[in-house]
Every structure is written in C-alpha cells, then in structure tokens.
C-alpha positions in Angstrom: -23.1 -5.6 8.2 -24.8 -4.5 5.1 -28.7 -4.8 4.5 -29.4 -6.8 1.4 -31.1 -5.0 -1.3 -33.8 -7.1 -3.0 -34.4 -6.6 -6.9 -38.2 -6.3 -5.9 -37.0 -3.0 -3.0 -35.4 -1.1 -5.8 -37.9 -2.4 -8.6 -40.7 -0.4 -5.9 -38.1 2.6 -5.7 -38.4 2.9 -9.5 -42.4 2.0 -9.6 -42.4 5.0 -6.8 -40.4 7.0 -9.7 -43.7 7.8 -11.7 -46.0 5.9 -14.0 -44.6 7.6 -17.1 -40.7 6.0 -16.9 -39.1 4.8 -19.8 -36.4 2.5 -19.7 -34.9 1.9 -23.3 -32.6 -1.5 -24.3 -29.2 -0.9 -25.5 -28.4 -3.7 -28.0 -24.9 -5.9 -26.9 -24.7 -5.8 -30.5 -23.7 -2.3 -30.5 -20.3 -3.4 -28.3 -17.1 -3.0 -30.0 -14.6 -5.5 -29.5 -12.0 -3.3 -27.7 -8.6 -5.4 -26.8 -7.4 -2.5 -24.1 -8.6 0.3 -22.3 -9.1 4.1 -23.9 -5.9 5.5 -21.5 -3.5 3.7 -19.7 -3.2 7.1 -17.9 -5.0 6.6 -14.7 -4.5 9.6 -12.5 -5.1 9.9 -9.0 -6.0 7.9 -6.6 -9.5 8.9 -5.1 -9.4 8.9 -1.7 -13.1 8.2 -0.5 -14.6 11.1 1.2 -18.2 9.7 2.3 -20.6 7.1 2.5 -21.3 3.6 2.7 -20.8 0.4 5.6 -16.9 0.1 6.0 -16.3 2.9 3.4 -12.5 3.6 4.4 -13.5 7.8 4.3 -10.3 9.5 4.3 -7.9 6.4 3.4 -4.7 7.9 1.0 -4.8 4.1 0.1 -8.4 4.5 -1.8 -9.8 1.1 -0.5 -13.3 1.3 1.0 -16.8 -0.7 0.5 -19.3 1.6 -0.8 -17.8 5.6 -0.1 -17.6 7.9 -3.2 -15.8 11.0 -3.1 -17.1 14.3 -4.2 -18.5 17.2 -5.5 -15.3 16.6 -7.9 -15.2 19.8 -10.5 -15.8 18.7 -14.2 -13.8 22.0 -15.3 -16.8 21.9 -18.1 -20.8 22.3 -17.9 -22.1 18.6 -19.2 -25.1 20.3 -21.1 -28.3 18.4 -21.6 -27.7 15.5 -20.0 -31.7 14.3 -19.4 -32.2 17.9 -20.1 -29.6 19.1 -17.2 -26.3 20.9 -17.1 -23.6 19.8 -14.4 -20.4 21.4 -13.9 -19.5 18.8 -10.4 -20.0 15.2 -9.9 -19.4 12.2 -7.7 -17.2 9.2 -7.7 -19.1 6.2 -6.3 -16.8 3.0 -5.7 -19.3 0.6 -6.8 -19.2 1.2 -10.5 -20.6 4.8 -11.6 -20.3 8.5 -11.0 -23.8 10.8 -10.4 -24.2 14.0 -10.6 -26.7 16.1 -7.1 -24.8 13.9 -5.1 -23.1 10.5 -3.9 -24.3 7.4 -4.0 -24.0 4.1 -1.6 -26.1 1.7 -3.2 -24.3 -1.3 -4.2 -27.1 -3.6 -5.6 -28.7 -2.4 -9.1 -31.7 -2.8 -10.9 -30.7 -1.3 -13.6 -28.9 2.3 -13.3 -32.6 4.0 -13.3 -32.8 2.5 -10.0 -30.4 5.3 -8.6 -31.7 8.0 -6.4 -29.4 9.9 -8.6 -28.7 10.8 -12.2 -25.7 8.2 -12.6 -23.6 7.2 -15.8 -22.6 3.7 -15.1 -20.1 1.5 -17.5 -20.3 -1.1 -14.2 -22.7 -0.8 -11.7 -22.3 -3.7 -8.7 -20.8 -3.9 -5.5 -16.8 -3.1 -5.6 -14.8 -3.5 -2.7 -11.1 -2.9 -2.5 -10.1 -3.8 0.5 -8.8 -7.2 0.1 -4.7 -7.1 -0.4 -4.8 -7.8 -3.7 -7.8 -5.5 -5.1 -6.4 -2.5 -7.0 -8.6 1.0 -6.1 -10.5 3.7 -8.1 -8.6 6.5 -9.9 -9.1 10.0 -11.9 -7.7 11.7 -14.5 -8.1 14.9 -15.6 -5.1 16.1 -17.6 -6.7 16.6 -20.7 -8.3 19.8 -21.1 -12.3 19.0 -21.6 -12.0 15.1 -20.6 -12.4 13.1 -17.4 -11.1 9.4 -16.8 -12.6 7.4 -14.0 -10.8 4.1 -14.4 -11.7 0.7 -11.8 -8.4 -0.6 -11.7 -8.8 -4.5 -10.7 -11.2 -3.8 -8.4 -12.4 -7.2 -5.7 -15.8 -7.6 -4.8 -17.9 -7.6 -1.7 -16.8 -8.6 1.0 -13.3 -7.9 0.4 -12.9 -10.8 -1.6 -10.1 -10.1 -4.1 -9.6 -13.8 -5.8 -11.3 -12.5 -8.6 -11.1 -8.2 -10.3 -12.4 -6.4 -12.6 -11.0 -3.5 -14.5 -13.0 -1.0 -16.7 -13.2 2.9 -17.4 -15.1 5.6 -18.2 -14.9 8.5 -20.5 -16.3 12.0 -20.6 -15.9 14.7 -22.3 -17.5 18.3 -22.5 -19.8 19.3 -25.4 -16.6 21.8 -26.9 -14.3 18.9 -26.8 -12.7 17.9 -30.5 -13.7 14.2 -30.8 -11.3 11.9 -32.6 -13.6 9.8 -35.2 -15.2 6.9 -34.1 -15.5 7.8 -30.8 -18.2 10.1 -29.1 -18.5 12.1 -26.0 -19.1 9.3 -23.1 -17.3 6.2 -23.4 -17.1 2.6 -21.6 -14.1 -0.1 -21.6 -14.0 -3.1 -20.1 -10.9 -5.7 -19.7 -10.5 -8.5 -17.6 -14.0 -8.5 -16.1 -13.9 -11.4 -13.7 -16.7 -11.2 -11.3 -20.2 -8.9 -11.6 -21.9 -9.5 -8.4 -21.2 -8.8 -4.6 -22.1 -11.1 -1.7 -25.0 -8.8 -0.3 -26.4 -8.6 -3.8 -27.3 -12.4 -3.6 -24.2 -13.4 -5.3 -21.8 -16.5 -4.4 -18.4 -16.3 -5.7 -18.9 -13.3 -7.6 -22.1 -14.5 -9.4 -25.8 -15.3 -9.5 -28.1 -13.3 -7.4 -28.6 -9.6 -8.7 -25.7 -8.9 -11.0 -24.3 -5.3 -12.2 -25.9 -3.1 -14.3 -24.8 -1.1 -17.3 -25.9 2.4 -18.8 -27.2 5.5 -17.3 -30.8 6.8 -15.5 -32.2 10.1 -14.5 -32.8 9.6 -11.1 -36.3 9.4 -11.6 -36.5 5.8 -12.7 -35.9 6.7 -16.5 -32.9 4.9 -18.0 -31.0 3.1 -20.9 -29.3 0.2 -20.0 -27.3 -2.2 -22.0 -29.2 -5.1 -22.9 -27.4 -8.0 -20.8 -27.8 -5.3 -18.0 -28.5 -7.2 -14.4 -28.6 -10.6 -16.4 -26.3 -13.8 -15.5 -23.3 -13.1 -17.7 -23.1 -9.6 -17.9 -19.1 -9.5 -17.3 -18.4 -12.0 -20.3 -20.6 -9.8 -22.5 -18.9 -6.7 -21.5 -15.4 -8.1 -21.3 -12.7 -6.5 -23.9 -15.1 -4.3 -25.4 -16.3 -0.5 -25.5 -18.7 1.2 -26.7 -19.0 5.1 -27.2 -22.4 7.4 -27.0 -22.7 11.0 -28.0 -25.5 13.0 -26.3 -28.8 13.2 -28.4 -31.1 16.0 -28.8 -33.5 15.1 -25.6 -29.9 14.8 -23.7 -30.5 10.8 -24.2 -27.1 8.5 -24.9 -26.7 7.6 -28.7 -24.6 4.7 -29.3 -21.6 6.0 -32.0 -21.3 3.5 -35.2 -18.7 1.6 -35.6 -15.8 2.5 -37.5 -14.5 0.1 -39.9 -11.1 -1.3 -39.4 -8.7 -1.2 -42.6 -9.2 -4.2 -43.7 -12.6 -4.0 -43.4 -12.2 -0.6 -45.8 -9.8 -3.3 -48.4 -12.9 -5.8 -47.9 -15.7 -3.5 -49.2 -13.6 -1.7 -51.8 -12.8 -5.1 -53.1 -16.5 -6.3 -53.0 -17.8 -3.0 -54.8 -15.3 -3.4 -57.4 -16.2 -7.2 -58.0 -20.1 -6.4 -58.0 -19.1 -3.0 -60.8 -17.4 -6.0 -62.4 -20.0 -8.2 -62.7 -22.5 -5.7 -63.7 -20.6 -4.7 -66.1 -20.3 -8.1 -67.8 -23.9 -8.5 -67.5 -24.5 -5.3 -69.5 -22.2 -6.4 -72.3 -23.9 -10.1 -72.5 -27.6 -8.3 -73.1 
C-alpha cells in the first residue's frame, strides 16, 4: 500500500531546499488553445524498468503504478537547462521525465518539490493498470526531438473510468524550430481526472491535485499558474503551450502566433484606423 504524501511533507522537502528558492507563476493566459496533440506518432511503448509500489518493472505491456524507465539517451546535450547539460534522462509514469535519475513520487507540490530536475506537462499519480488505461510511450524518430506521450492514462489505484492524455516535447538546442513553436512543449487533450487516491483525491479529484511546469531539484521552479489547484485538468485541457530556454537556462513561454484570420483582422483594422486618420487630416 502506498504512504500518503502530505502537501505540508513535500512543502518541508522544498523549505529543506534552501532559503534562497524561487518559484516563478506561469500565467494560464499564456495557454494556447490546441484542439490535438503536437504528433500522433507515439513510439514505443516504455516498458518500466524501476521504481515505485506495484510498478510492473519489466512488463512489455507498459502498465505499472509509479516505475519510470531509464537513463534513456537524448541523442543531444540539453544545454543550460538551470545552468546544466544532460545528454540521458528518465521516464517517470506519473506525469514527467528528470534528468540524475528516476523518480517515484506521485503526489506534487509543485514540480520544485522533486528530488530531481523534472520537466513536467502533468505531474500526479498515473496508473495504468486498470484494462482500460492506455500506457506511456517514446518517440524518437526525429533527429534532435523526443516525444513522451501519456496516452489515456487511469489514475491511482488502477482506476481507469476516467484518462488523461497529454505529451511532451523536446528538442536539442541545434534543432530547426518551425515558427510559433519553441524548444519544450506541452499538449493536453481529454484530461479527465488530475488527482490519485493516495494524493487525497476521491474520484480523480480534490485533495492534492497535479502539478504543471519544471524545478531544479533544489526547490526552485516555474509552475503554471492553476498548478496543484482544484481544476487544473479543465485549465489544461485542449491546449499547449511552448517554452524556449532563456539565458539563466529558465523556461520562456513562446508568443502566440496569430491565426490567419486573425492576420485579415489586424490588416483590416490598421487599414480602417489609416482611413480615418486620413479623413481627419483632410477635415483640419
């Protein structure tokens, strides 16, 4: 049986992290509304090699509570990342991939609260064994990109009634970004639950729910702003948002790119205000 993980426990573990943390608030504003997932291309099935309660190590089938699977091989260095380069990382089943090693921990407060450096796009207690849960998978086709996808993923303990399905995208530093996008990104469809049973949650709500951005390992994050609140998977759900690396190896949300008819829309606006100025020249 799993020990529950207070908020308060992990809130000491990131006190313990050093006076000097900083946690910074992604705004939800700064989602995209995002009807589909970046690839439809999953990949593998990881099989779990580690960790966890009831973690299925070794299953072909990829269902487990809590095992990750790793040191997986970028085929890049990640430079700067909080002011680190990694060239491995691991694939935790509950929501996130770290870098130094794998993590168990299925109850977040807030990604920082990992003992490791951890990119998140869902952080809460997954569990795929129930019949009906799909598993994690990886794709790494692409030359310079890696594709974690949570493909309808069930909830602790291996309740399946309800899934949740959301990806993550990374990229290395050399890799030619399309525009719009950036070098890390999160999707999220059909996001049905957000937290586990262990994490104080009945029915796949309530108690402690998941968490959403990235942390240092030493208690220093930036989370999305609904991050650990009620509602966290209706905020997330058919949206994305991309983040390029900034200069201190800190996430940068990308702008938005406006759609067409957004383009049409301004064009037609600054034409109309030219317009009017105009006129108002020639009445003076």
């Amino acid at each position: 049986m799993k020990s529950f993980v207070t908020a308060a426990g992990i809130a000491a573990l990131v006190a313990a992290g050093g006076a000097s943390a900083s946690v910074t608030v992604i705004a939800d504003a700064a989602l995209q509304t995002s009807s589909s997932l970046y690839s439809n291309s999953f990949g593998d099935i990881v099989v779990m090699t580690d960790g966890g309660h009831a973690p299925g190590v070794g299953l072909a089938s990829g269902r487990n509570d809590d095992g990750f699977s790793g040191p997986i091989n970028l085929g890049y260095t990640l430079t700067n990342f909080f002011g680190h380069d990694y060239t491995q990382f691991w694939v935790n089943n509950n929501g996130n991939i770290t870098f130094n090693g794998g993590v168990s921990r299925f109850t977040p407060e807030g990604p920082q609260g990992a003992t490791q450096p951890v990119i998140a796009p869902f952080f809460a207690d997954a569990d795929s064994r129930g019949a009906n849960s799909g598993v994690v998978h990886l794709n790494q086709s692409i030359p310079g990109e890696t594709i974690v996808t949570w493909d309808r993923v069930g909830y602790f303990d291996s309740h399946d009634d309800l899934r949740d399905t959301f990806q993550l995208v990374l990229r290395s530093p050399d890799f030619t970004v399309p525009q719009g996008e950036g070098q890390i990104g999160f999707f999220w469809n059909g996001m049905q639950w957000e937290t586990g049973d262990a994490s104080g949650g009945t029915n796949g709500f309530g108690g402690d729910p998941a968490a959403v951005g990235f942390g240092d390992g030493n208690a220093n994050g930036f989370v999305l702003q609904s991050s650990t609140h009620d509602g966290i998977s209706s905020v997330v759900q058919d949206h994305s948002i991309w983040f390029n690396l900034g200069s201190q190896g800190e996430p940068v949300p990308v702008p938005a790119v406006p759609e067409p008819e957004s383009w049409a829309l301004m064009l037609v606006g600054l034409v109309v205000t030219s317009a009017m100025v105009r006129r108002a020249r020639r009445n003076d």
